[in-house]
Every structure is written in structure tokens, then in C-alpha cells.
mmCIF file as gemmi writes it, N, C-alpha and C atoms, coordinates in Angstrom:
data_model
loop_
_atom_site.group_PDB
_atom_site.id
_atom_site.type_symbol
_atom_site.label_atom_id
_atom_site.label_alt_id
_atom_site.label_comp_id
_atom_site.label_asym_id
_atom_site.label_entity_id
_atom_site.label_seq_id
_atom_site.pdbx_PDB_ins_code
_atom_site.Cartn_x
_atom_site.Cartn_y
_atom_site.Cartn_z
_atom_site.occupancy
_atom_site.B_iso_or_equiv
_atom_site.pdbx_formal_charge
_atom_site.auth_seq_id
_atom_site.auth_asym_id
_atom_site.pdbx_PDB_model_num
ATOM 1 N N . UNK Axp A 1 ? 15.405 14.383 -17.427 1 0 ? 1 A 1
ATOM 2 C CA . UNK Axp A 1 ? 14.001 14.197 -17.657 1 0 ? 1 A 1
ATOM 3 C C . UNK Axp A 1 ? 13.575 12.87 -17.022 1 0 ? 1 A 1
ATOM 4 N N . UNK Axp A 2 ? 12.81 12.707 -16.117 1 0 ? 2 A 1
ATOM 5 C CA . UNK Axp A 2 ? 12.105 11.759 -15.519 1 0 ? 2 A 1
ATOM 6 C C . UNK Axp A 2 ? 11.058 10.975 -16.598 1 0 ? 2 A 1
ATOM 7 N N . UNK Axp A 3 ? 11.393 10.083 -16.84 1 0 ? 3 A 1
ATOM 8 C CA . UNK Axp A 3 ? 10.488 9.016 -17.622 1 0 ? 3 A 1
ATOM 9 C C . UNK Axp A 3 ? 9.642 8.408 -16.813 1 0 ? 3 A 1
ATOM 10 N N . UNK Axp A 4 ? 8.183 8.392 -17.2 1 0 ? 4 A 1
ATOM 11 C CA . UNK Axp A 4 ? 7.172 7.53 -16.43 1 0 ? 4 A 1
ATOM 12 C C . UNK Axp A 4 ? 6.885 6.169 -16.84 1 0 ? 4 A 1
ATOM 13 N N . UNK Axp A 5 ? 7.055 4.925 -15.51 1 0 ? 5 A 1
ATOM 14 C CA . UNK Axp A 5 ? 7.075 3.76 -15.622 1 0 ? 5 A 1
ATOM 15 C C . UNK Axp A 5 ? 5.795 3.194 -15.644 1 0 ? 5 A 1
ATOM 16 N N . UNK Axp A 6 ? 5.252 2.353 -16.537 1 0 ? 6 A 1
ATOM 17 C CA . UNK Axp A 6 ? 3.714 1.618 -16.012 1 0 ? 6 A 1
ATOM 18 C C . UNK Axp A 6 ? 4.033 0.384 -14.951 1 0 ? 6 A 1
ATOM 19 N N . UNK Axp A 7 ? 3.313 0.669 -14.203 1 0 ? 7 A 1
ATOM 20 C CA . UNK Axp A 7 ? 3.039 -0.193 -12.886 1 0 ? 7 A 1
ATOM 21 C C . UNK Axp A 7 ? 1.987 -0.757 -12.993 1 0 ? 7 A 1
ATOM 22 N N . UNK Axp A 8 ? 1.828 -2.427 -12.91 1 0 ? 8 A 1
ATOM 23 C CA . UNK Axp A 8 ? 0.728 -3.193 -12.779 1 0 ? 8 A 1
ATOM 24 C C . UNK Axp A 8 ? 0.382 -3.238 -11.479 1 0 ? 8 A 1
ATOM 25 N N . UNK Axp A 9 ? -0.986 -3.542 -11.772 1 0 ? 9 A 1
ATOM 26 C CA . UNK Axp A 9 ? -1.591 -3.968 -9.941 1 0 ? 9 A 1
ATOM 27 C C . UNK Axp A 9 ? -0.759 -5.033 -9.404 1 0 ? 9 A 1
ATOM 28 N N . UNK Axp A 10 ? -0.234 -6.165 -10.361 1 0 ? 10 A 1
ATOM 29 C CA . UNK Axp A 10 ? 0.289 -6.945 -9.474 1 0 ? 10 A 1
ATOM 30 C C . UNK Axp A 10 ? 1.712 -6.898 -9.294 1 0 ? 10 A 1
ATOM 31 N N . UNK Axp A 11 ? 2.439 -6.184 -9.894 1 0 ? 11 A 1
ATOM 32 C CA . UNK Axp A 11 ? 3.752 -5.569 -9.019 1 0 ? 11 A 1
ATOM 33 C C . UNK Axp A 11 ? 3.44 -4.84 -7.988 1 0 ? 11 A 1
ATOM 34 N N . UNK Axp A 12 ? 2.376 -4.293 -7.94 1 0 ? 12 A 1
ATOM 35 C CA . UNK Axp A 12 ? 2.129 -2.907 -6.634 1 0 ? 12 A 1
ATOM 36 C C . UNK Axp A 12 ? 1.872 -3.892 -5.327 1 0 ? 12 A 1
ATOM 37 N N . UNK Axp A 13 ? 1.118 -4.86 -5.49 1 0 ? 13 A 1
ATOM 38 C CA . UNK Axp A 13 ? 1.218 -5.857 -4.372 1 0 ? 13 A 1
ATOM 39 C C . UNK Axp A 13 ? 2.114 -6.488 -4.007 1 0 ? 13 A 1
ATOM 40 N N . UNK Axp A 14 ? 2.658 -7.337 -5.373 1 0 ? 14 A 1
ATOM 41 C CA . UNK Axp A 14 ? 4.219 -8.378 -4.972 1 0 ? 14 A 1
ATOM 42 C C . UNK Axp A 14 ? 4.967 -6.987 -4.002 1 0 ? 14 A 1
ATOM 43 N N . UNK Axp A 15 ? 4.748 -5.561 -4.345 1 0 ? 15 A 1
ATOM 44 C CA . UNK Axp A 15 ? 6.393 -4.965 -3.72 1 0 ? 15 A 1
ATOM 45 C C . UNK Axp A 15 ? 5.446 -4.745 -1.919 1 0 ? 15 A 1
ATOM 46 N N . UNK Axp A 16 ? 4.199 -4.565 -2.311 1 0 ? 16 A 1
ATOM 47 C CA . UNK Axp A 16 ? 3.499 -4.142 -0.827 1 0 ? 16 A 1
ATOM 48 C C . UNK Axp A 16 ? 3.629 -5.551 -0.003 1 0 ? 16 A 1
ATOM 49 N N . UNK Axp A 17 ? 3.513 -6.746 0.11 1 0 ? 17 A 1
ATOM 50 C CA . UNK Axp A 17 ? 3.722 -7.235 0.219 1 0 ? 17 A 1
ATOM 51 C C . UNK Axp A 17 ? 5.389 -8.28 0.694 1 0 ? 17 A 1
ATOM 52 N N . UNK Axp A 18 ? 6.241 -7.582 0.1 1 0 ? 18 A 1
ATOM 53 C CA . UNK Axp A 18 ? 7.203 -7.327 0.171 1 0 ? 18 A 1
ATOM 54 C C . UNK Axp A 18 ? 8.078 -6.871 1.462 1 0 ? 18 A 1
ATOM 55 N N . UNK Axp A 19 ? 7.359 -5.638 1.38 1 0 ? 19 A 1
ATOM 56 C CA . UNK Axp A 19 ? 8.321 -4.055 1.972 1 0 ? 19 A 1
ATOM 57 C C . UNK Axp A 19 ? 6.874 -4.021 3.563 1 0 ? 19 A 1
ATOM 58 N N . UNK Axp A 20 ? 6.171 -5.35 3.838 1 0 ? 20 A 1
ATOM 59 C CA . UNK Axp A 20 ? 5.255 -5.333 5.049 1 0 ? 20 A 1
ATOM 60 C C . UNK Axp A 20 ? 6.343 -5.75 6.143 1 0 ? 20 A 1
ATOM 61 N N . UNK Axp A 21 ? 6.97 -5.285 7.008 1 0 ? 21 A 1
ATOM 62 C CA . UNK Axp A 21 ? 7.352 -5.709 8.038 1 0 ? 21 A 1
ATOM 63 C C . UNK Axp A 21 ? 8.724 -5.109 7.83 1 0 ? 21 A 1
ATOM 64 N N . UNK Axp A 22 ? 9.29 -4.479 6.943 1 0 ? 22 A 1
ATOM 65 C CA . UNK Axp A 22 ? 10.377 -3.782 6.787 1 0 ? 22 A 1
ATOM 66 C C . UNK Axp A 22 ? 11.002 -2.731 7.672 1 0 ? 22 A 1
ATOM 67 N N . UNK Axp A 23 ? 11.976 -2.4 7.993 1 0 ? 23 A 1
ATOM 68 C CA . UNK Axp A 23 ? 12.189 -1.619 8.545 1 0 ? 23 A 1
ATOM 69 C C . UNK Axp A 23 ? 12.933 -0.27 7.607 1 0 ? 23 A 1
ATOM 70 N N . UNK Axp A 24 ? 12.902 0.015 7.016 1 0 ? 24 A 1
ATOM 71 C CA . UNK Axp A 24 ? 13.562 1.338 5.942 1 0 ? 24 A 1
ATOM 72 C C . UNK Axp A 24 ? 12.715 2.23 5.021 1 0 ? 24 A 1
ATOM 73 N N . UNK Axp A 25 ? 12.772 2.773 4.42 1 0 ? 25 A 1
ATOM 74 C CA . UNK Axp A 25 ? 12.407 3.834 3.461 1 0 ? 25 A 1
ATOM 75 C C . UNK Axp A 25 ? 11.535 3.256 2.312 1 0 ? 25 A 1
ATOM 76 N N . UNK Axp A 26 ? 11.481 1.878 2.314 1 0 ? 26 A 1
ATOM 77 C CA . UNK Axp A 26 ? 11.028 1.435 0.864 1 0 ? 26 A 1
ATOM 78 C C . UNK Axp A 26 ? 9.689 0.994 1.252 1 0 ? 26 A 1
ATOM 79 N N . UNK Axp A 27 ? 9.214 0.676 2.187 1 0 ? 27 A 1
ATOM 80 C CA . UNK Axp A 27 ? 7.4 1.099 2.898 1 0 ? 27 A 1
ATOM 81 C C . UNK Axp A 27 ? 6.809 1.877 1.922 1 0 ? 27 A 1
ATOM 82 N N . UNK Axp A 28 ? 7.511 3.645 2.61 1 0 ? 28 A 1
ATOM 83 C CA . UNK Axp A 28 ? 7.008 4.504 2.037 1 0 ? 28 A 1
ATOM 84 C C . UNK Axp A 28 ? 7.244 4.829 0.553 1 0 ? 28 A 1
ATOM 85 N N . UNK Axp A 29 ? 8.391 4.754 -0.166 1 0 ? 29 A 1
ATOM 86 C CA . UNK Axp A 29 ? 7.805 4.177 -1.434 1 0 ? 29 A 1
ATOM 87 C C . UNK Axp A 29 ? 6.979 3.568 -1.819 1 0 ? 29 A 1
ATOM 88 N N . UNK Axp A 30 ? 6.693 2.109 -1.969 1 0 ? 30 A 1
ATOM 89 C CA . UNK Axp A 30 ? 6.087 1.432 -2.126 1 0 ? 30 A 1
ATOM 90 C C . UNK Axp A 30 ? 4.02 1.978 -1.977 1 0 ? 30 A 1
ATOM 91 N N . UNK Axp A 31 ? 3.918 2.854 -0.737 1 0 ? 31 A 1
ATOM 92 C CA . UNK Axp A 31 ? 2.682 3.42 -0.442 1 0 ? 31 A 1
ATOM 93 C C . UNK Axp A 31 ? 2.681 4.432 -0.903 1 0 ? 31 A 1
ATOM 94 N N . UNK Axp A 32 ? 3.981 5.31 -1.556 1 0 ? 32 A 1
ATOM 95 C CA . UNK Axp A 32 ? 3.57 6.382 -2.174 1 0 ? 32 A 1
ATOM 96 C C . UNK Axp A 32 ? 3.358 6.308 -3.633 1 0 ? 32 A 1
ATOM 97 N N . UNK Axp A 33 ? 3.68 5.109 -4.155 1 0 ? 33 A 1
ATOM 98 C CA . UNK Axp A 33 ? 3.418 4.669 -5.418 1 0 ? 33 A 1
ATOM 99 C C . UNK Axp A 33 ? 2.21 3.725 -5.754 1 0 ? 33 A 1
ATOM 100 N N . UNK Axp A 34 ? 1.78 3.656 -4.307 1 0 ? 34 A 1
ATOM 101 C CA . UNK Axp A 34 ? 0.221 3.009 -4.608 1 0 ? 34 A 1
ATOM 102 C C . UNK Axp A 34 ? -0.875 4.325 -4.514 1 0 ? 34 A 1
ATOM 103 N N . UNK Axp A 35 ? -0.65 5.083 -4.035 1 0 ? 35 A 1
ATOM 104 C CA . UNK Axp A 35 ? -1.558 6.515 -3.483 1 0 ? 35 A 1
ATOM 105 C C . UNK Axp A 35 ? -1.464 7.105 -5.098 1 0 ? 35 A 1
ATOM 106 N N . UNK Axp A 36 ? -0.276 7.007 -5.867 1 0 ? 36 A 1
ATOM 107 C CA . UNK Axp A 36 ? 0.054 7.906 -7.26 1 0 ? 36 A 1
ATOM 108 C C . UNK Axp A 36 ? -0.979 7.042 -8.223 1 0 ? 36 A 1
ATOM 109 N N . UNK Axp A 37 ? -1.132 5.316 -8.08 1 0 ? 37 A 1
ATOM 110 C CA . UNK Axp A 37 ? -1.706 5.002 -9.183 1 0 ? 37 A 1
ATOM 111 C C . UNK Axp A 37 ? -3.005 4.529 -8.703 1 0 ? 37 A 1
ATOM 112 N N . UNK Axp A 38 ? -3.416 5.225 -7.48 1 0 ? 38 A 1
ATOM 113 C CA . UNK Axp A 38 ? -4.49 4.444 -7.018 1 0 ? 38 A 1
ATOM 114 C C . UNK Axp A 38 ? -6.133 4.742 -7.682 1 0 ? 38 A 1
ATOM 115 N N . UNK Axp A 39 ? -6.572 5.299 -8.546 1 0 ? 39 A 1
ATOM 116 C CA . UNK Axp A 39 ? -7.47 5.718 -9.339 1 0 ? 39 A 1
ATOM 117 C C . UNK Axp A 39 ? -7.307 4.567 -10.329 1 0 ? 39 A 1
ATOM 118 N N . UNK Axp A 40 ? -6.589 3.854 -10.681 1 0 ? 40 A 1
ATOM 119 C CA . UNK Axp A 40 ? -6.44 3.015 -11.448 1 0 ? 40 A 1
ATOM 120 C C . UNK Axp A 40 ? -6.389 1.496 -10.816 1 0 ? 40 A 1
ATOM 121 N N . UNK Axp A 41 ? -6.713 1.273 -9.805 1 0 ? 41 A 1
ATOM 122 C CA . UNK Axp A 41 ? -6.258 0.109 -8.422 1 0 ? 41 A 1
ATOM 123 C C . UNK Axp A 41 ? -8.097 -0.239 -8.483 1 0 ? 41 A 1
ATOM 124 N N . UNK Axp A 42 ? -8.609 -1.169 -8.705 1 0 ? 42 A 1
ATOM 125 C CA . UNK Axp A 42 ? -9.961 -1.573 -8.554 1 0 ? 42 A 1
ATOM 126 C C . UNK Axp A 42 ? -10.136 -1.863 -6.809 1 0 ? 42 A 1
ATOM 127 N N . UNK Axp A 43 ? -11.412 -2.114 -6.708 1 0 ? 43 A 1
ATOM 128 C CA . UNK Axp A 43 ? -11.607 -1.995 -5.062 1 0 ? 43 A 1
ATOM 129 C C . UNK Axp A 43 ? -11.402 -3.545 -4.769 1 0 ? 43 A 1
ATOM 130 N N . UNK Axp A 44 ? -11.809 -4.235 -5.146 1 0 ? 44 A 1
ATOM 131 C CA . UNK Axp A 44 ? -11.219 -5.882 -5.053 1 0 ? 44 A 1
ATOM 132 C C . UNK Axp A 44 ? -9.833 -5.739 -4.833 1 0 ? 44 A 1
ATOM 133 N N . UNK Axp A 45 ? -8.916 -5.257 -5.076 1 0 ? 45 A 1
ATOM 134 C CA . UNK Axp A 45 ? -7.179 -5.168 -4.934 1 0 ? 45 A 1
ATOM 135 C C . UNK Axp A 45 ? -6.766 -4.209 -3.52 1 0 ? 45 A 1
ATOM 136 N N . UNK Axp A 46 ? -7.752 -3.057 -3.445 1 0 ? 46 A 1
ATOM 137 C CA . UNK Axp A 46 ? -7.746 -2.175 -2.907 1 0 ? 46 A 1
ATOM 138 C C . UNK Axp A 46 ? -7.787 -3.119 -1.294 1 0 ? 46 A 1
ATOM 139 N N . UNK Axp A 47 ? -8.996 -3.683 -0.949 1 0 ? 47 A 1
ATOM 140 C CA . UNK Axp A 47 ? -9.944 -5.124 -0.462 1 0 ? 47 A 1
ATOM 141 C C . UNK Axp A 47 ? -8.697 -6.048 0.275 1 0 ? 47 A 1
ATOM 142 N N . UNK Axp A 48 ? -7.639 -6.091 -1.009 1 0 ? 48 A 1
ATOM 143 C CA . UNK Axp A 48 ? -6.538 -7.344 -0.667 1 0 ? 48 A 1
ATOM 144 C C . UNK Axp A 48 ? -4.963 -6.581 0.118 1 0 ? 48 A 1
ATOM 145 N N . UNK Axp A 49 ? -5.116 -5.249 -0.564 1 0 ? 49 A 1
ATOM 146 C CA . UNK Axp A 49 ? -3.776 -4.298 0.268 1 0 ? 49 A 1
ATOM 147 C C . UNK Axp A 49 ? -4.109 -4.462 1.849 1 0 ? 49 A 1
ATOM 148 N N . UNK Axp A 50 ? -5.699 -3.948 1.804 1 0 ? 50 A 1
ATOM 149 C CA . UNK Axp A 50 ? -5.918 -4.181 3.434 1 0 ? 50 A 1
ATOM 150 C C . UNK Axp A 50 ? -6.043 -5.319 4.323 1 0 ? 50 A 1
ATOM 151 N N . UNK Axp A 51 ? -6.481 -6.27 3.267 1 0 ? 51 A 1
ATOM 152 C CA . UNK Axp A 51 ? -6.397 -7.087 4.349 1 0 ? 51 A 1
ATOM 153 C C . UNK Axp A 51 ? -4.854 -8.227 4.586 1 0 ? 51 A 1
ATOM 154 N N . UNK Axp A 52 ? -4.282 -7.87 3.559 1 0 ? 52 A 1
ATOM 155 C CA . UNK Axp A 52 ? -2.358 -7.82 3.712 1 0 ? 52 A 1
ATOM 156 C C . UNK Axp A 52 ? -1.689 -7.212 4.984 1 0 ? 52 A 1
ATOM 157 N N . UNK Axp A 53 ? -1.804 -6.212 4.549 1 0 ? 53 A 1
ATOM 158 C CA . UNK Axp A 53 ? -1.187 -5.408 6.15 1 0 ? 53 A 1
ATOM 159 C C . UNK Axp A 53 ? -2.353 -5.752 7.296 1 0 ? 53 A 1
ATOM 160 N N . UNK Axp A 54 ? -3.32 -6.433 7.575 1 0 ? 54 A 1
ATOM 161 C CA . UNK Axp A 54 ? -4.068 -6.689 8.447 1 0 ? 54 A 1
ATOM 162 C C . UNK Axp A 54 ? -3.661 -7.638 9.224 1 0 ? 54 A 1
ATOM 163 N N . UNK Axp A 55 ? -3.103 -9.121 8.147 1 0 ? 55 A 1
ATOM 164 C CA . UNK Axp A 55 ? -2.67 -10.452 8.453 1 0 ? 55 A 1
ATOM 165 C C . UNK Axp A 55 ? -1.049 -10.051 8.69 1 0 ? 55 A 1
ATOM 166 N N . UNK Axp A 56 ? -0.606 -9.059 8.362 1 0 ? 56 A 1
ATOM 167 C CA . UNK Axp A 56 ? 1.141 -9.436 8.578 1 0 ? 56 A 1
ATOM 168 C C . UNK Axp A 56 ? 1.478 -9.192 9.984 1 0 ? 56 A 1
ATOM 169 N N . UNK Axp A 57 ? 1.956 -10.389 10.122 1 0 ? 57 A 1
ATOM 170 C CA . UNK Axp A 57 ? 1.988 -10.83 11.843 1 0 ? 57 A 1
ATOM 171 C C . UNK Axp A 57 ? 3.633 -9.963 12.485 1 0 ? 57 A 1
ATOM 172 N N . UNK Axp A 58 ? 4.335 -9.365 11.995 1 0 ? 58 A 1
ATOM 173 C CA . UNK Axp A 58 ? 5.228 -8.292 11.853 1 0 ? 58 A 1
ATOM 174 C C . UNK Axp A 58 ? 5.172 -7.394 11.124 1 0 ? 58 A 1
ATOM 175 N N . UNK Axp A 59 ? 4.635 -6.047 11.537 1 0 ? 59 A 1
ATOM 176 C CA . UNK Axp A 59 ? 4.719 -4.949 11.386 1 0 ? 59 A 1
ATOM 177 C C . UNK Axp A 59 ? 5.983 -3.899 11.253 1 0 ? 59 A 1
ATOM 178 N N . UNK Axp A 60 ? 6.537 -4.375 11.855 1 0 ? 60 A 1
ATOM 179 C CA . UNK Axp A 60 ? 8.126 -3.64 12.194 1 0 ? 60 A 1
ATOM 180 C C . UNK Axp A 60 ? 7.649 -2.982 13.373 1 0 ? 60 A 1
ATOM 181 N N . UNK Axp A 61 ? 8.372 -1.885 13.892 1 0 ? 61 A 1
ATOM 182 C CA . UNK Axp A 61 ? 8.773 -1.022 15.046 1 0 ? 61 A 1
ATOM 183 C C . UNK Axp A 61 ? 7.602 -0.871 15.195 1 0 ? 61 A 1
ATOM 184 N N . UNK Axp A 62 ? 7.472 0.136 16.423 1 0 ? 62 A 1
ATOM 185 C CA . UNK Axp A 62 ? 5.537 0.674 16.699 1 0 ? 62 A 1
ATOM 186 C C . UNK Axp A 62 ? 5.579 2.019 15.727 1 0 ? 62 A 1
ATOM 187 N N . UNK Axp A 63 ? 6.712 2.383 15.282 1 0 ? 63 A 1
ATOM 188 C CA . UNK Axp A 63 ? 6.314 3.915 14.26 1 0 ? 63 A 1
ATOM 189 C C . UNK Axp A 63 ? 5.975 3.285 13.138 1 0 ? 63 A 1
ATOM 190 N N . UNK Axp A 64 ? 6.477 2.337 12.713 1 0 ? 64 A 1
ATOM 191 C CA . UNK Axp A 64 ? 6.246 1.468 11.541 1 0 ? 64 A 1
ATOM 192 C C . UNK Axp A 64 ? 4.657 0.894 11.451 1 0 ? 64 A 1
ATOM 193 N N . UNK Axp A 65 ? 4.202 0.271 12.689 1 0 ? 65 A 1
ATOM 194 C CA . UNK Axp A 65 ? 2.854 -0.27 12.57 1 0 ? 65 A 1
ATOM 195 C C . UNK Axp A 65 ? 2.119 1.029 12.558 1 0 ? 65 A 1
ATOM 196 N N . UNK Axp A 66 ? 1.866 2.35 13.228 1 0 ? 66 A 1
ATOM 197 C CA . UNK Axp A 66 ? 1.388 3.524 12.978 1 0 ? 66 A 1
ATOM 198 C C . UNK Axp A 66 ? 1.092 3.998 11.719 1 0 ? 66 A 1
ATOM 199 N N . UNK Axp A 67 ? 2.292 3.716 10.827 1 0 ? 67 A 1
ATOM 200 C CA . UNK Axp A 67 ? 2.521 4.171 9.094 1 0 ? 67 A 1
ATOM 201 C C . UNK Axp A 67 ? 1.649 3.043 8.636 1 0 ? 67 A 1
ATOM 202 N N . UNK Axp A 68 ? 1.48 2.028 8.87 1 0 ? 68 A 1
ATOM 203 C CA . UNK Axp A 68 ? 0.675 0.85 7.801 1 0 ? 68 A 1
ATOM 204 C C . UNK Axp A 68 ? -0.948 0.982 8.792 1 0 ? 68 A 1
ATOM 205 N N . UNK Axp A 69 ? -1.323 1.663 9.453 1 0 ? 69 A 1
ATOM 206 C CA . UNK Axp A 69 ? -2.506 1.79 9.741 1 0 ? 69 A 1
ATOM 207 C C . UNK Axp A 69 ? -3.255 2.939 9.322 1 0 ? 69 A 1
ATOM 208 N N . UNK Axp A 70 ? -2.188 3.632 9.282 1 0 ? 70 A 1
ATOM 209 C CA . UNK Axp A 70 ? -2.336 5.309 8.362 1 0 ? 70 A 1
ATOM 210 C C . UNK Axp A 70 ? -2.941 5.181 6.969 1 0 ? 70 A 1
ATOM 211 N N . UNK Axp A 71 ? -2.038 4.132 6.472 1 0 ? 71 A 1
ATOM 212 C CA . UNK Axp A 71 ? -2.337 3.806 5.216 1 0 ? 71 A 1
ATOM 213 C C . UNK Axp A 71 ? -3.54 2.974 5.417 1 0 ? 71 A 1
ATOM 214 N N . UNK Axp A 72 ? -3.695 2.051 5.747 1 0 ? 72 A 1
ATOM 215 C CA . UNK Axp A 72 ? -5.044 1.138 5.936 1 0 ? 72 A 1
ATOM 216 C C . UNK Axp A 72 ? -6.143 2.361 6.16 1 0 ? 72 A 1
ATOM 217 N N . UNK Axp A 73 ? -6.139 3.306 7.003 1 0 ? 73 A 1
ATOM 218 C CA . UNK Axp A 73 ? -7.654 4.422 6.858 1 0 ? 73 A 1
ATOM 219 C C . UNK Axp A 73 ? -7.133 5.044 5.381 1 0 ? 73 A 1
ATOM 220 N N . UNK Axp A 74 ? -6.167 5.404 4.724 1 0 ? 74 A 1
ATOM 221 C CA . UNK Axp A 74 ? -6.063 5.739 3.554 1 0 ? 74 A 1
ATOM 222 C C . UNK Axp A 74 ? -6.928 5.284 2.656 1 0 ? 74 A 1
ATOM 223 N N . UNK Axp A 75 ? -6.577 3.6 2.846 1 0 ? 75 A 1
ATOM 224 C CA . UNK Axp A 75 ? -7.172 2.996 1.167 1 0 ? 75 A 1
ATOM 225 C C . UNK Axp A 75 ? -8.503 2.391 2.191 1 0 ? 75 A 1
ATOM 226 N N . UNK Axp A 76 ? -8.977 2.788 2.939 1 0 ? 76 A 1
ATOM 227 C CA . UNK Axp A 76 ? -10.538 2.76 3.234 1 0 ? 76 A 1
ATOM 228 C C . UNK Axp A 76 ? -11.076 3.862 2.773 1 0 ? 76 A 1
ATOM 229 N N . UNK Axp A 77 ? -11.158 4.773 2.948 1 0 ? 77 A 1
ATOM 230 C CA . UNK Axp A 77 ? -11.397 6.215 2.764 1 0 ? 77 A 1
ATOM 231 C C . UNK Axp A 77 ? -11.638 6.579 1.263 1 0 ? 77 A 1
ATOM 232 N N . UNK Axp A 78 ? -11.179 5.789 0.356 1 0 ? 78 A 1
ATOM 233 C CA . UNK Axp A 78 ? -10.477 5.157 -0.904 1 0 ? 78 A 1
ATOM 234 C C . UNK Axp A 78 ? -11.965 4.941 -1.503 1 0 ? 78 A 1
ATOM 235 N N . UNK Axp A 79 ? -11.747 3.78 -0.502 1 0 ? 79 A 1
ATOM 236 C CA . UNK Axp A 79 ? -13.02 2.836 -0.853 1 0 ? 79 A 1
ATOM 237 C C . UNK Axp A 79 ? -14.184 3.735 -0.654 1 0 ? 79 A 1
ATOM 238 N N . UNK Axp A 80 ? -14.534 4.445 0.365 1 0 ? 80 A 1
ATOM 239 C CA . UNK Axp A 80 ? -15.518 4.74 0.657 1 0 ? 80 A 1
ATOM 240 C C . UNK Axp A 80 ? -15.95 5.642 -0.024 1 0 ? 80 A 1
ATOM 241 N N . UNK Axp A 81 ? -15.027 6.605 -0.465 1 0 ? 81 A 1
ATOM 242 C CA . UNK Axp A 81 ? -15.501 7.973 -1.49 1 0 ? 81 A 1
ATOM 243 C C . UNK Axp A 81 ? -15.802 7.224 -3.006 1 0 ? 81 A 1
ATOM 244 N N . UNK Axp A 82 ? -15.589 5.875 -3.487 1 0 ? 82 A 1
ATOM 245 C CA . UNK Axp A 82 ? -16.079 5.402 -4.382 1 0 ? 82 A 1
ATOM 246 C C . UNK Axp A 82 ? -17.446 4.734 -4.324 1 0 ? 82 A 1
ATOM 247 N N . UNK Axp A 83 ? -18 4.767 -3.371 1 0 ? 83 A 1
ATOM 248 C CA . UNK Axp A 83 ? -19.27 4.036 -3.017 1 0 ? 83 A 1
ATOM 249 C C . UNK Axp A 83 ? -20.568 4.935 -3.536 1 0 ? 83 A 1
């Protein structure tokens, strides 16, 4: 049985933040566990994911910078259907 963990906004950043410039599997964790609690993510935080991966001056590989821009129209798109 899978037990569900509460995740604060500010672990979801410390790990996004984190896992920016990475090269492995824990990216996409990390973004698939922000997409799961993101109804609960205020747009001010939402605001700071993007402009995180905006400033990180290493991206990793070019498939890697592709995946964090993917996500950046993600949590715009985010934003925008809340407007």
C-alpha cells in the first residue's frame, strides 16, 4: 500500500532547485511531483519555479534544457488558466 506524503511548497523548491542542472531521473521526479501538487502551489511560488529555471546558468545537456522549458510553458499555462 502506497502511503501519501505531504509536501510543502518549500521542499518542492529546495528539491527544484536542487535537481536544476542535473543530469538523471530526479528532474523528472521532482516536476512530476510539482504537476501532482500543483493546485495547491500559489502563483507567487509558481512566479519563483520560473524564474529559477530561467536564471540557472546550467541546464544540463540540450535534451535536458528542452525538459525544463517544457516545464516552464507548463507552469505558465498554469498561471494563465488561473487568471
Amino acid at each position: 500500500m502506497e502511503q501519501k506524503l505531504a509536501v510543502t511548497n518549500d521542499i518542492l523548491f529546495f528539491a527544484l532547485k536542487y535537481v536544476l542542472g542535473k543530469s538523471s531521473d530526479a528532474p523528472i521526479l521532482v516536476m512530476d511531483t510539482i504537476k501532482e501538487n500543483i493546485k495547491s502551489i500559489e502563483d507567487v511560488n509558481l512566479r519563483e519555479y520560473i524564474r529559477e529555471i530561467y536564471e540557472c546558468r546550467n541546464s544540463g545537456m540540450i535534451t535536458d534544457e528542452t525538459t525544463w522549458l517544457d516545464f516552464v510553458d507548463y507552469l505558465q499555462e498554469e498561471l494563465r488558466s488561473r487568471e
